[in-house]
C-alpha positions, 0 to 999 in steps of 0.5 A: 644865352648869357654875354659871356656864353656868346663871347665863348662861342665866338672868340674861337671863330672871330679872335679874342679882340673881335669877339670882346668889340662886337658885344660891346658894339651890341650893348652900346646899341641895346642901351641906346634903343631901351625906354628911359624912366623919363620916357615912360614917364613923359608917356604916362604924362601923355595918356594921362593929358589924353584922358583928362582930355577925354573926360572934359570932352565926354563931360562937356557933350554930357552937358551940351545934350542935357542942356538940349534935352531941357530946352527940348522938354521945355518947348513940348511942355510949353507947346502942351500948355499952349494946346492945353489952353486952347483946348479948354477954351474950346471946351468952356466956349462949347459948354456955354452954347449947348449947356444943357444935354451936352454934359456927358459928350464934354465929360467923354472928350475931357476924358479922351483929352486927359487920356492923350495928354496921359499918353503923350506924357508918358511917351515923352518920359519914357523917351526921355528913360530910354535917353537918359539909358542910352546915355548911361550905357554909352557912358560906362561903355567909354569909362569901360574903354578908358579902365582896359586902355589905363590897364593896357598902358599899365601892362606897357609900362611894367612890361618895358620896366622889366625889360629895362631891369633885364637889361641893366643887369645882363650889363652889371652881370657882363661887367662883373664877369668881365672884371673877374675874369681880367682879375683871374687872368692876370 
């Protein structure tokens, strides 16, 4: 229902003078409650200040579990070499006292050893793989939820932009019927 229908409908029941302050009244208050450019855009300015925001922290935990990670990998490992060391210590102090017939007892248990170490090692890397997945997946996860957040804010923002648009034309066509009409009246 365009002004000019309502005006016709309520001139005969509130007077012509009535009718005309009571829409005036309604379009001063529309105008007053419609988004400006500038308040979109200082909403923009503040999704996007959260976003970056979002991003430096997601990047900073990024960093911070990597840098534990690495300290992580670096303590197994040198722990593994220690065990390793000691373990060969062993082994050569034990070689040296029973040389002769303990050759294929040392060559099974450096087997069983190199077969742990082997175990272990792949252990730690698929734990590492299956970090560094999760990691993965938690990562396109919030970009996923940063692009349907991005594009919800878009939709607002071209949705109030029509409104707007609406609006200031319901306002230019109301005025221009208005002045035709004062014209016609004469």
């Amino acid at each position: 229902m365009t002004l000019l229908e309502l005006y016709e409908k309520l001139k005969p029941k509130l007077g012509d003078q009535e009718a005309r302050e009571l829409l005036e009244f309604i379009e001063g208050s529309l105008e007053r409650r419609a988004a400006t450019k500038a308040d979109l855009q200082r909403t923009e300015t503040a999704l996007r200040e959260d976003l970056q925001r979002a991003e430096t922290a997601l990047r900073e935990e990024i960093t911070r579990v990597e840098q534990e990670l690495r300290g992580e990998i670096s303590r197994v490992e040198q722990e593994l070499r220690g065990e390793i060391a000691r373990v060969e210590q062993e082994l050569r102090g034990e070689i040296s006292r029973v040389e002769q017939g303990l050759h294929e007892e040392i060559s099974r248990v450096e087997q069983e050893l190199l077969n742990r170490i082997d175990r272990v090692e792949r252990g730690l890397r698929g734990e590492i793989t299956r970090v560094e997945q999760e990691l993965r997946g938690e990562i396109a996860r919030v970009e996923q939820e940063l692009r349907v957040e991005i594009q919800r804010v878009k939709a607002d923002l071209l949705k109030w932009s029509f409104v707007f648009w609406v609006g200031s034309v319901a306002v230019l066509s109301s005025l221009i019927l208005a002045l035709f009409n004062a014209y016609l009246g004469r």
